[in-house]
N, C-alpha and C positions, 0 to 999 in steps of 0.2 A: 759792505762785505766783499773780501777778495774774492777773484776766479777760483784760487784753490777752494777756499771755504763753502762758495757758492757752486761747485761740483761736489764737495763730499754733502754737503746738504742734498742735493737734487740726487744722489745716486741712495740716501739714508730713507729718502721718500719714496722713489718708485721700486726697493726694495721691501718697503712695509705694505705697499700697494700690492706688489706682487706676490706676499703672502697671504694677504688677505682681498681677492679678487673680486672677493660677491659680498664687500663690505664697504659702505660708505660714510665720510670724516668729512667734518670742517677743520679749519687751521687749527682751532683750539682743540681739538680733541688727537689732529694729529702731534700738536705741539704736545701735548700731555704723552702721549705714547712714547713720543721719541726721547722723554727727559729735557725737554728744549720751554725755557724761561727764559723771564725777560721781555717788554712790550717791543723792544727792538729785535730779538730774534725770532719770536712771534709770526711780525710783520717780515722778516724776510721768509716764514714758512708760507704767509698765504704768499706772497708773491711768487715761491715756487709753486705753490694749487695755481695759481691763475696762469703760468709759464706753462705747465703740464697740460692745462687741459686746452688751451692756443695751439699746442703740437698738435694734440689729439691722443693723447697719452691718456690721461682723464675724461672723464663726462660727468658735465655739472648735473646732479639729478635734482636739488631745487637750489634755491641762494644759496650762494657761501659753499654748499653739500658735493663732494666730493666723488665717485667712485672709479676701476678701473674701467674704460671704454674698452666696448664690445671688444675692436681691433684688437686690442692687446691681453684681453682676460684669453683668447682662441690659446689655445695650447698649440705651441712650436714641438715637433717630433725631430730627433737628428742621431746622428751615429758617431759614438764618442773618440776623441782620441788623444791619452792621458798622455802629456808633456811630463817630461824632468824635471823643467825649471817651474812648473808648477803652473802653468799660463796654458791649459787643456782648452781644444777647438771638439765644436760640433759643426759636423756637416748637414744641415738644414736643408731639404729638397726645396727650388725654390727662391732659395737665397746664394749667390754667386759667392759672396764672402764665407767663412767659418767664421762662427760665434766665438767670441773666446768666454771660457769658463776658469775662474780662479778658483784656491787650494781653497777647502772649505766650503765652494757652492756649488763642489760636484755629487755629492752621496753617493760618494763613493764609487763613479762609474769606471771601468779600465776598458780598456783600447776595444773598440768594436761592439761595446754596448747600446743597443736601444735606448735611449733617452727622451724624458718630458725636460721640456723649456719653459720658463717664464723668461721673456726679456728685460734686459736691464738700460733703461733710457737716463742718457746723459752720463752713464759709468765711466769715471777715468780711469784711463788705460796706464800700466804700471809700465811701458814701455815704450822706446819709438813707434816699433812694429808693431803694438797693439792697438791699432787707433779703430779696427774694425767693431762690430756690434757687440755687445756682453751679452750674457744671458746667467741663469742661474739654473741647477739639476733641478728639478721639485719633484722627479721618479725614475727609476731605472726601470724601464718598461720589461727586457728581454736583455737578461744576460749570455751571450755566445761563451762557448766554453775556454776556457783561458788556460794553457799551457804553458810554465814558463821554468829556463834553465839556469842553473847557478851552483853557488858553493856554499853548503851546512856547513853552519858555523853552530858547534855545539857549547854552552859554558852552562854546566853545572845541570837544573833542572831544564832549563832554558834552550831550543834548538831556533834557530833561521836559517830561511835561506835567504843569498843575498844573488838578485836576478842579474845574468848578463845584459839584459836587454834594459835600454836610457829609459825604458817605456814607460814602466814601473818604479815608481819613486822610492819607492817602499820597500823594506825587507818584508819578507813573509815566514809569520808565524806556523812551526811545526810542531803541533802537541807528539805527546811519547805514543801514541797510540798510532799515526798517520807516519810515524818514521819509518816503517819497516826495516830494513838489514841495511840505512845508511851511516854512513859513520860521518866524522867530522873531519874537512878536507875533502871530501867527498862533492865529485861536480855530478849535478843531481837533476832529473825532471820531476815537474812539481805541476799537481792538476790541484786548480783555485779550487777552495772548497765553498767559502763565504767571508765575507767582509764585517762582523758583527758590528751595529751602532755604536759611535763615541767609542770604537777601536782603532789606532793608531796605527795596524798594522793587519792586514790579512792571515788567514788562514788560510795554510794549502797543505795536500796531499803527496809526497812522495810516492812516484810509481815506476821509477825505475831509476838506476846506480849506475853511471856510463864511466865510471873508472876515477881515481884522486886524478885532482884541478893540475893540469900543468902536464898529461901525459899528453902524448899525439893522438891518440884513438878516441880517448874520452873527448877532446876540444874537439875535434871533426866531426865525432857524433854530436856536440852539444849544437853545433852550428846546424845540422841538419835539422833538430829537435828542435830550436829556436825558430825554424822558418816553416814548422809541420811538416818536413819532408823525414820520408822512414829510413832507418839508420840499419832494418834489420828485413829480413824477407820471410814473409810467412810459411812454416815449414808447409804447410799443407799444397801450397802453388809449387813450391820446390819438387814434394810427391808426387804432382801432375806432370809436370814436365820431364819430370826422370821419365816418369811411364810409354812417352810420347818415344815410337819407331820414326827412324829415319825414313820417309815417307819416296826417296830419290827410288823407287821401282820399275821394273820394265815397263809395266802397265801404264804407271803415271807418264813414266817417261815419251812412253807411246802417242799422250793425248797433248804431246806439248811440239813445240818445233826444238829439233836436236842442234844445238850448237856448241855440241859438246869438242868437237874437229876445229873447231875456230878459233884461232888464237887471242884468246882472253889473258888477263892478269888486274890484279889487283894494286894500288898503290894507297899507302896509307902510314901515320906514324910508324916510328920504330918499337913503340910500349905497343900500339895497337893489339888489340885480342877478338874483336865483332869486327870482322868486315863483311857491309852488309853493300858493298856493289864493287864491281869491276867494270871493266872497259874491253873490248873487242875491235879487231879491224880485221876485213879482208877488203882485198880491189874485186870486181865485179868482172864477168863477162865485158860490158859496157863501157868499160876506163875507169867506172866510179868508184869511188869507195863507200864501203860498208861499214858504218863506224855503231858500236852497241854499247849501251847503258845499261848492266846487267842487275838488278837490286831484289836483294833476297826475299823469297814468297815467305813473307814471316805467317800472314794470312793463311797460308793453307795450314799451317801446324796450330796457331792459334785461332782457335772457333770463335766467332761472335758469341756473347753472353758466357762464356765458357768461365772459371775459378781464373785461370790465368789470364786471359782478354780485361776480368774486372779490375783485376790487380795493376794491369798494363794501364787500363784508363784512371783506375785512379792517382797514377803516379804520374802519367801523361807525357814522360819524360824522365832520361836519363842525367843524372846528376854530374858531374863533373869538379871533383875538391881538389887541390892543391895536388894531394900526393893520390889520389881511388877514384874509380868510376865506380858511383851506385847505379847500374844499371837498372833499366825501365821492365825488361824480361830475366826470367833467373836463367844461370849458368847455363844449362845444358838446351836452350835457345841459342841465346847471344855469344854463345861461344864455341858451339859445334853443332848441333842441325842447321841454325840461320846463317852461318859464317864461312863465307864464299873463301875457304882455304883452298892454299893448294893441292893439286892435281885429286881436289875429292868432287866428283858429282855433284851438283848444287843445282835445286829447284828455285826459278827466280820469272820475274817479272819485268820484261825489258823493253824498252825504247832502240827498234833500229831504225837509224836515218841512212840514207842516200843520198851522198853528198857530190861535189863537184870538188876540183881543184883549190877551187875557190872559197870554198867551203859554205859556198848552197845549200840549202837544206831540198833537195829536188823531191822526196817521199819522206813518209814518216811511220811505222808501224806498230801497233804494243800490244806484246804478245805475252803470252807462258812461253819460260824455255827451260830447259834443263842446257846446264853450261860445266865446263870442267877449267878451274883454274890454271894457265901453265907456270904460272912464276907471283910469287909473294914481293911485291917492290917498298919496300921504304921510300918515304919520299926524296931521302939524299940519294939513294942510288938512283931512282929515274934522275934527279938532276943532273946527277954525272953521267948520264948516257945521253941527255939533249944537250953539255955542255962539252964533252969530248967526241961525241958520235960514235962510243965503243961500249958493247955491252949487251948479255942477252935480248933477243929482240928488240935491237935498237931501230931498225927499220920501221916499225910499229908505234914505238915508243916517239918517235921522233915526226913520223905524219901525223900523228892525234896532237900532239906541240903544232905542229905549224897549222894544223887545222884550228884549233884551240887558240890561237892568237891572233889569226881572221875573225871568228866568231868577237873576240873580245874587242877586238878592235871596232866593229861592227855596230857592238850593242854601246860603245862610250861615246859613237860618233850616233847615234839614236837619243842620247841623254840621260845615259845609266852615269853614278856616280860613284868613284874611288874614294874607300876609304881604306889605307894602305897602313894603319899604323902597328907599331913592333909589339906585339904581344910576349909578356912578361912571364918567362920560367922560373922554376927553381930549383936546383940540383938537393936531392933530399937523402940524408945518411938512412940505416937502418933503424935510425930510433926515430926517425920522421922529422928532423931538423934540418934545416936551413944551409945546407953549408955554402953556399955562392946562386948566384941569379946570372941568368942571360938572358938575348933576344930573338924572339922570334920572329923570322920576319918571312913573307912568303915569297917561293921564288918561283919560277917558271912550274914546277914540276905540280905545285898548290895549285898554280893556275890552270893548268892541262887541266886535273882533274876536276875545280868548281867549275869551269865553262860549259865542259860535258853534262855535268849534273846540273847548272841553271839551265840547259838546253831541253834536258830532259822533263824538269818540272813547267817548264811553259810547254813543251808538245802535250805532254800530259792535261795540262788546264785548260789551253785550246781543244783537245780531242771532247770535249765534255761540254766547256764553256761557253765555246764559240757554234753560234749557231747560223743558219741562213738568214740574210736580212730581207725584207721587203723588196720584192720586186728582182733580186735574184735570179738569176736564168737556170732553168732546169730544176732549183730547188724549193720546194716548201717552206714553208715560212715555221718558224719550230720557237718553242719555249726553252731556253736552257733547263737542264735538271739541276735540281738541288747538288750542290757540290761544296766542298772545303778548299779554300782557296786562301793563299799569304797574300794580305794584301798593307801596303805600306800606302799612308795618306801623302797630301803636301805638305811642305815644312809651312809653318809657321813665319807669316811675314815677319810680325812682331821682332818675330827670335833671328829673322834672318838680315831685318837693319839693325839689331844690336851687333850680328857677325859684323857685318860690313863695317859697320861706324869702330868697332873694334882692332877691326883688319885695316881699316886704314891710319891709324895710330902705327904701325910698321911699315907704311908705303904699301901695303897692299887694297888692290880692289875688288870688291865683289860687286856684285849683279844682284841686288834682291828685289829688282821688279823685273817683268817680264813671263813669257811664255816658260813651260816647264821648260823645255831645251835649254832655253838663252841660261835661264838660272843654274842648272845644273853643270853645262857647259864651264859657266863661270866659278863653279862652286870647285869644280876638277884645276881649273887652271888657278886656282889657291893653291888648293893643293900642292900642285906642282911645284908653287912658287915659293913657297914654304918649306921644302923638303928638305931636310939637315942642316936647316936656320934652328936659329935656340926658340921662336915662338913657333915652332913647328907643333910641337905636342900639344901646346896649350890651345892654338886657333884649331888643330884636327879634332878635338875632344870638344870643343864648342860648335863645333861643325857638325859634329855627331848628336850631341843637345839638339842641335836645332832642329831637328829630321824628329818627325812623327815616329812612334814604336812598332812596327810590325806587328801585326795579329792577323790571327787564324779567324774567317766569319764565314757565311755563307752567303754574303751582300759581295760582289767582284767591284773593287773602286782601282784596280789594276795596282802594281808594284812601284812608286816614284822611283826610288831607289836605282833599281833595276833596269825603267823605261820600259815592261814592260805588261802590255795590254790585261793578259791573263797568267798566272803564277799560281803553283801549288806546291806542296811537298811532297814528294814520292819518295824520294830515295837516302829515306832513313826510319825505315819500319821497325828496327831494330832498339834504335835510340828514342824513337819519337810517335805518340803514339797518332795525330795527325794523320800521318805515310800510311798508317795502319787502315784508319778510315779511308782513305784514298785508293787501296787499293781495294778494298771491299765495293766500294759505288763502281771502281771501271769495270769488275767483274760483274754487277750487274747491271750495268749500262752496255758496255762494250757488246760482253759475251752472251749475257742472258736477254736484252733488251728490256728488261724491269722497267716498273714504276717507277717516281722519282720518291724520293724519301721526303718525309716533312721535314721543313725546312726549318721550321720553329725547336721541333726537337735535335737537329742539327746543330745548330746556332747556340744551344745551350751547351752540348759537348767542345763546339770552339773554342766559348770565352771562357769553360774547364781549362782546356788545353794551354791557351796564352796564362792564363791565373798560372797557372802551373807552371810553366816555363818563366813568366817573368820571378816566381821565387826561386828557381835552380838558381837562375840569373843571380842573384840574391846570396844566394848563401855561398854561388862561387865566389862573388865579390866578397865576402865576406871571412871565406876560407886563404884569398891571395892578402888580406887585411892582416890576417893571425900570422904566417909567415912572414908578412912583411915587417912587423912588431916582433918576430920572434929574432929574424935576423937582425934587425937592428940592436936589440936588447944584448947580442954580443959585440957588440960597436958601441956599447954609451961610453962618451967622451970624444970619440972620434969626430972631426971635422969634414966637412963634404961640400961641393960645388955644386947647387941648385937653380932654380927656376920656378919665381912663384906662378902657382898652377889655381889658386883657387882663393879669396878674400873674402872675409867678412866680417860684421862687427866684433866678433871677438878674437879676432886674427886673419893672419893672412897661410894660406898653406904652402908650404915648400915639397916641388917635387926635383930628390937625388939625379943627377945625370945618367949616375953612372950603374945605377941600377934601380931607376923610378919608383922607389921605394918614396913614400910621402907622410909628411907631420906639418904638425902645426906650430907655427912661431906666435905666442898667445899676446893678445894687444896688454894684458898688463906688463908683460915680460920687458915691454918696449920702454925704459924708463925714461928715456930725454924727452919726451913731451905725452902731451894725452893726444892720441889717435881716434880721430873720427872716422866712420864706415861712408864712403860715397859710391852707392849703389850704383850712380850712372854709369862712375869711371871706372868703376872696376879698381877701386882703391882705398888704403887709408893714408889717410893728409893728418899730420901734426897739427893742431890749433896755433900753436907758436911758432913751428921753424919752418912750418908748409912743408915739412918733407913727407916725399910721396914716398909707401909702395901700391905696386901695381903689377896686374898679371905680367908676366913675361919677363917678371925684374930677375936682373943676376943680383943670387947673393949667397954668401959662404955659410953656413950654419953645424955645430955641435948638435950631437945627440945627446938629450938632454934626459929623456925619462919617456920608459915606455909600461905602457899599462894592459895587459896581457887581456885583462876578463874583458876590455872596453875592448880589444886592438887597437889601439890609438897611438901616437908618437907624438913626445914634445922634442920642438929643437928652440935648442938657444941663437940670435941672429949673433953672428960673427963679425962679418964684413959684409955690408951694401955695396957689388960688384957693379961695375958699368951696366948701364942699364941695355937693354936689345933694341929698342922702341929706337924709331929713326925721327929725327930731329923735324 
């Protein structure tokens, strides 16, 4: 018997085994079940009972006698997640690998279901990349609720939807009863109803009509719909916050320090509409200066457990799409009580330091203040007031720059690390299309302001976090209180000599052993040395892979990133709801000397928090996807000078120069030879002519076909350009 034969045999067996767990065979009985005759196929079935049960797959219960072992009758638990191509993983507590589950032995599970296991021993894998454990569904424990977007396609008796999302392989069935007022054309949300036995296709419920497929309102919304985030604001929060007085009174104002005389101003985009901090400077009596972090008291107007507070936490965060901010508070917050405008009164929450020349930090204070805007800056104008030295309060404008580039210089020579790359616009008509792309890239005036604000989020996490140590002179020995803190892990060695062994395929080197300094030190001098090379984008964006994700915890493991010690968010209460909690503990910490809050129930609002923000993340990426695909789609045919940016078995990805707009060049598309995937190198290799590509390659490519529901782009390869990679 061959290897093939003698694997689909052995996977025919612990398949009958695994349906029937608490039942025991000899070869002849299982030879009989399975249809399998013959005294020579027979005998290659006991030889598979005798193979089985040498694993420990089996357990002989008397001669010859056969059943499943204990080990493997134990029911496996995991959490499902239905592929496209029809090769579904469970995630098994327990098991480092996913299970893979093929079409047919799921019953039916979709993405985030509870699932029962029997495993499958000896199962061949229909893939390279399938070589890990099999298993089979045998129960859908707990089905999560399943919401999914697309476009009714109506014909005749007959309705479907057909889902954006690769997740669901499937169209889903819509009786006439569960359509409510959608039509056909119509891009649609749709709540799974049920999956009926030996049914090819689910049943769902239409529960809302976001506009015909192809307008800008309705895709923006679908994208938000597709990642559970809310596309609309409950009028009833809306009611609340209308009701809310502007609270800036003599009274209040009374119980706060006035820094209303002090020359503050705001800098922020030019769309900008929530600014929720400003910056301040006077010189001292003393020579010093006074430099202040002003961030709006969103807290006093929003009440803990209040309609609007719930709404805030459940959204956890504001949204950010292509052309809209879905903001995390409604209008008449984020847009005019909370929003430090010009010359109006604003109630806030501020960080002042006492600084030096040099930009010491010599005192640190955080107080309530009432503040009055004197100037609204765009960030182009401050730039042209540190770059010509002319310009309302430029004197102001121009010590916070030179203070601002001490600080930053400070914290890179401590082992914070630059990630400088051009973030990608797009100029958008009134119908919400595409008309041209540019870069954004940050200049001094971005930095003035993030320096201030990282300065302010670490005095803030120190004032809380950092407590007296052991043996301390004059102080007590203390417990930090429960606190919300950004903390960023180390990178990953693993990830970080794949960088290296990468970076050095271009003459460059990196450091991935060593103390955090030396590494990060080394990571910035890439950087550097990459900058306005052609493998600049592709080594910065693999640089960024290799870095841990930031979250929100109540465990302090400090900021790598950064360098440093203690980090938090303070100063965006507006957009984030984090800031929010943040400012609620220092008032009572600071002001009230309070308890500390449990920390277990904290901790649960965190990983809310990161959950939350990593799908904005998400849907933004997904919303710069749509116009990326939409722009292009008026370009098919057009030719472009690129830079492969991303490989894999079924192609290699092309990112545009000239406005990093990125497709895929598909390995069948590739006709002069069959291309194989080599994972190591970051390439595919011809079988016959050994021609490589590989990240970083120049090459010319056609837009060839783009697919609107997926946002996805094919390009056609043109010309394989001189390659970047140094010899």
């Amino acid at each position: 018997m061959g290897k093939s034969s003698q694997a689909k045999l052995l996977e025919r067996i612990t398949e009958w085994f695994g349906q029937h767990p608490n039942n025991s065979y000899n070869y002849l009985q299982i030879s009989q079940e399975l249809g399998i005759f013959g005294r020579a196929n027979r005998a290659d079935v006991y030889e598979m009972l005798t193979l089985l049960a040498a694993q420990g797959y089996l357990r002989e219960v008397s001669v010859g006698r056969y059943t499943l072992s204990q080990r493997q009758s134990e029911e496996l638990e995991g959490t499902f997640d239905r592929r496209h191509n029809g090769l579904h993983q469970v995630r098994v507590d327990g098991y480092e690998e996913p299970f893979t589950v093929y079409d047919g032995d799921d019953m039916q599970a979709l993405t985030g279901d509870r699932v029962r296991l029997h495993k499958i021993v000896g199962g061949k894998g229909r893939s390279r990349s399938m070589g890990g454990p099999k298993a089979r569904v045998v129960e859908v424990i707990e089905r999560v609720q399943h919401r999914y977007v697309g476009v009714l396609q109506k014909n005749g008796k007959y309705a479907f939807v057909t889902p954006d999302n690769r997740s669901l392989d499937k169209d889903i069935y819509i009786p006439n009863e569960l359509l409510g007022k959608a039509h056909h054309g119509d891009k649609v949300v749709v709540d799974f109803e049920r999956w009926p036995a030996f049914s090819k296709n689910p049943v769902g419920r239409i529960v809302d009509v976001l506009g015909k497929n192809g307008e800008n309102n309705a895709e923006m919304h679908a994208i938000l719909a597709e990642y559970g985030l809310p596309y609309r604001y409950p009028q009833n929060v809306v009611r609340a916050a209308n009701h809310i007085a502007d609270g800036c009174t003599e009274e209040e104002i009374a119980r706060r320090e006035d820094l209303r005389e002090v020359v503050t101003f705001t800098i922020d985009p030019a769309d900008a509409k929530d600014f929720d901090d400003a910056l301040s400077l006077r010189k001292l009596d003393n020579g010093h200066w006074e430099a202040g972090v002003h961030i709006a008291d969103v807290t006093f107007y929003v009440r803990q457990d209040s309609v609007i507070d719930k709404e805030a936490y459940s959204r956890a965060t504001s949204v950010y799409l292509v052309d809209r901010t879905i903001p995390m508070l409604p209008e008449k917050l984020c847009n005019e009580l909370c929003s430090l405008r010009q010359d109006e009164e604003k109630l806030c929450f501020s960080c002042l330091f006492e600084m030096d020349d040099d930009a010491n930090v010599l005192k640190s204070r955080i107080v309530r203040t009432c503040i009055r805007s004197n100037r609204r800056f765009t960030y182009e104008e401050a730039q042209q007031i540190i770059e010509t030295g002319q310009g309302d309060y430029a004197a102001e404008v121009l010590q916070l720059d030179r203070l601002a580039k001490q600080l930053r210089a400070r914290r890179f020579a401590e082992g914070a690390i630059a990630f400088d790359r051009a973030e990608v616009k797009f100029i958008i008509d009134q119908q919400g299309k595409p008309t041209d792309v540019f870069f954004k890239v940050a200049k001094d005036s971005n930095k003035l302001v993030e320096e201030f604000m990282l300065l302010a989020n670490r005095c803030v996490a120190e004032a809380i976090g950092k407590v007296a140590k052991k043996g301390e002179k004059g102080k007590k020995t203390a417990k930090a209180k429960t606190f919300v803190y950004r903390v960023h892990d180390q990178p990953s060695s693993d990830k970080l000599e794949n960088l290296a062994s990468l970076a050095s395929r271009f003459g460059h080197k990196l450091k991935a052993q060593g103390n955090n300094r030396e590494i990060s030190q080394s990571i910035n001098a890439l950087m550097k040395d990459i900058h306005d090379r052609p493998e600049e984008n592709m080594l910065s964006q693999l640089a960024i892979r290799s870095m841990a994700k930031a979250v929100y915890t109540t465990e302090n493991i400090g900021h790598y990133g950064l360098a440093f010690q203690y980090y938090t968010h303070f100063t965006s209460p507006i957009r984030r709801y984090p800031d929010c909690m943040v400012h609620r503990l220092l008032d009572r910490y600071l002001n009230e000397g309070g308890r500390s809050v449990p920390a277990s129930q904290y901790e649960e609002y965190c990983k809310h928090c990161s959950d939350m923000e990593q799908l904005a993340a998400s849907a933004e990426r997904a919303s710069i996807k749509y116009k990326q695909a939409e722009y292009l789609n008026d370009r098919l045919g057009m030719v472009f000078d690129g830079v492969i940016s991303g490989v894999s078995e079924w192609g290699f990805y092309v990112e545009i120069k000239e406005n990093m707009c990125e497709g895929l060049v598909p390995a069948r598309d590739l006709k002069d030879d069959h291309y194989v995937y080599d994972e190591r190198n970051f390439c595919l290799i011809g079988r016959r002519t050994h021609r490589r590509f590989t990240l970083g390659d120049n090459v010319r490519i056609q837009v060839a076909s783009v697919n609107m529901e997926r946002r996805t782009v094919d390009f056609t390869l043109c010309k394989f350009l001189i390659s970047v990679q140094k010899s």
